[in-house]
C-alpha positions in Angstrom: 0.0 0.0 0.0 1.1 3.2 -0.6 0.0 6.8 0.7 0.9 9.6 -0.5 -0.4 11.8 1.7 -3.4 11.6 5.0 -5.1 14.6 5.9 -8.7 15.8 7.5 -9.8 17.8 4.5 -11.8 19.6 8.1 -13.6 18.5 10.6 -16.4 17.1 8.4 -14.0 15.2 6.5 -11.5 12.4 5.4 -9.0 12.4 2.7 -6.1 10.0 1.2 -4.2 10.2 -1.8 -3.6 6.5 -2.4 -2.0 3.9 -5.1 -4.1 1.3 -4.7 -3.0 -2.2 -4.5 -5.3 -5.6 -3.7 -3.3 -6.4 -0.4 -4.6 -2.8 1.0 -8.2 -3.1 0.2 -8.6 -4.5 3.9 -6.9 -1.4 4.9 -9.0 0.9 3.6 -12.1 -0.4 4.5 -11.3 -0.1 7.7 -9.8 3.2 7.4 -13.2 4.5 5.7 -15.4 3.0 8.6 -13.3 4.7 11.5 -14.0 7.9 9.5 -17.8 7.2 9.4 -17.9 6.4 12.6 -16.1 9.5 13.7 -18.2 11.6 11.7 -21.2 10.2 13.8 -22.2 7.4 11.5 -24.6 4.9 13.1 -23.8 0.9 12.6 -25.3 0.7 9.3 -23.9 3.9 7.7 -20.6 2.2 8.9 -21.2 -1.0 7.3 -22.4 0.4 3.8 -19.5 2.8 3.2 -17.2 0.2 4.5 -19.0 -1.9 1.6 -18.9 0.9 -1.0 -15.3 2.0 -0.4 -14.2 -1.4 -1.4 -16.1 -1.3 -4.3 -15.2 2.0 -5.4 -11.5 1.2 -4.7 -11.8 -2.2 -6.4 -12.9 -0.5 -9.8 -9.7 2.1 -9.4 -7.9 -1.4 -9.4 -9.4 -2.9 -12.0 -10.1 0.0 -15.0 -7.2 2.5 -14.2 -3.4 2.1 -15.8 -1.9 4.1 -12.3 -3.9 3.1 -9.6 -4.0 6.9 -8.4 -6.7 7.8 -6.0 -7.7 10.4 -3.8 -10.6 8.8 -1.1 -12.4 11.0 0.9 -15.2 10.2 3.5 -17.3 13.4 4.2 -20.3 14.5 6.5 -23.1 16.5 4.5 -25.5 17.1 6.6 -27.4 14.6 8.0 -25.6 12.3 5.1 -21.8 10.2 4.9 -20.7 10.6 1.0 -17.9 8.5 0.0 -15.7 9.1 -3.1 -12.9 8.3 -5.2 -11.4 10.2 -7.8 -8.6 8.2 -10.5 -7.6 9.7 -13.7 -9.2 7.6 -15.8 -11.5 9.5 -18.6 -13.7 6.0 -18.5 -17.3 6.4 -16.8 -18.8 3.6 -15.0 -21.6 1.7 -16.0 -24.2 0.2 -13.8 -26.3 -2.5 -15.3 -28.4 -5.5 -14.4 -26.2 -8.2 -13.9 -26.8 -11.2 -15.4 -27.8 -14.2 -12.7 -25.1 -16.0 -13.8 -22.8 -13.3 -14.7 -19.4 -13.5 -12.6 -18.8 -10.0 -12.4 -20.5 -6.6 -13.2 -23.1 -6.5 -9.7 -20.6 -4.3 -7.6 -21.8 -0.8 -8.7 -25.3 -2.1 -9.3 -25.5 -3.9 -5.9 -24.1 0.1 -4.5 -26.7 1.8 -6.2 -29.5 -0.7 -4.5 -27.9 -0.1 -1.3 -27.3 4.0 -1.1 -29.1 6.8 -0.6 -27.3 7.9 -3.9 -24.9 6.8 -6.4 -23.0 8.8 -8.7 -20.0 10.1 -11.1 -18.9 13.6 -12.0 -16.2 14.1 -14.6 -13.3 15.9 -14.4 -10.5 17.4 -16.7 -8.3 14.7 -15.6 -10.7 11.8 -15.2 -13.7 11.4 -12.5 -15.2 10.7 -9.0 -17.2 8.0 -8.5 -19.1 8.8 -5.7 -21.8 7.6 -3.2 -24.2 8.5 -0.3 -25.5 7.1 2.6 -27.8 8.9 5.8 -26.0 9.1 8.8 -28.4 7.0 11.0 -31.2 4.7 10.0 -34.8 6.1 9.7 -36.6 6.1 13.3 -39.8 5.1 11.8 -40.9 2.1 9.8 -41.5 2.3 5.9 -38.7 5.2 5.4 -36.1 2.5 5.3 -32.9 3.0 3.0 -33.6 2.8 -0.9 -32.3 -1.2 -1.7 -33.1 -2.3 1.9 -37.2 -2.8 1.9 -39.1 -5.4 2.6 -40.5 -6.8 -0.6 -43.6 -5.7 -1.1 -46.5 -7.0 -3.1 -46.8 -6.9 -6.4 -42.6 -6.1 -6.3 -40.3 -8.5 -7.2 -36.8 -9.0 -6.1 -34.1 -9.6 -8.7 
């Protein structure tokens, strides 16, 4: 693993510039979840940026030449965003994976589980980015989009 540089961007906020290798993966989920947490993320805003970062940092693996990232973990309001930004000009695409496709659910499987999912592009490349809310709703039927019950008449993939 390499790091380039660690910093609190402020106090509402994470940020690593990072080479990103497959042995540090671990690393950085962890890394991401401490942030969360520190930025007053409840259990399960931990556990779904914990699952997001790895995804996020995963795709810097596998579709950028450099491995270059800056990860940042940020409190917006009563939300956690998460995001990377790589230099690779290459938007992501999230479709319905096949059932017995071997790859392609990651960024799918994200968008089903966050409040948001998103990319903005940049001169140099892109962020990929997600959000999640801080706590879980205190009242039931406002749970997280991707976490509902199944409901009639709705099927699950």
């Amino acid at each position: 693993m390499t790091v380039t540089q660690r910093s609190v961007t402020s106090r509402n906020g994470y940020a690593w510039d990072i080479t990103v290798q497959a042995s540090s993966l671990e690393q950085w989920r962890n890394e991401v979840a401490e942030a969360v947490r520190a930025l007053g993320g409840d259990p399960e805003a931990v556990a779904v940026a914990r699952l997001g970062a790895s995804e996020l940092l995963a795709n810097v693996l596998k579709h950028t030449d450099d491995r270059w990232c800056r990860l940042r973990v940020e409190r917006q309001g009563d939300s956690i965003w998460v995001g990377t930004s790589d230099r690779s000009l290459e938007v992501p695409a999230v479709t319905v994976p096949r059932r017995d496709g071997e790859s392609g659910r990651g960024l799918w499987l994200l968008r089903e589980m966050t409040a948001v999912l998103g990319y903005s592009c940049t001169p140099g490349g892109k962020t990929v980015w997600f959000r999640v809310p801080l706590s879980a709703p205190a009242h039931p039927g406002s749970e997280r989009r991707g976490t509902a019950p199944p409901q009639a008449g709705r099927r699950n993939p």
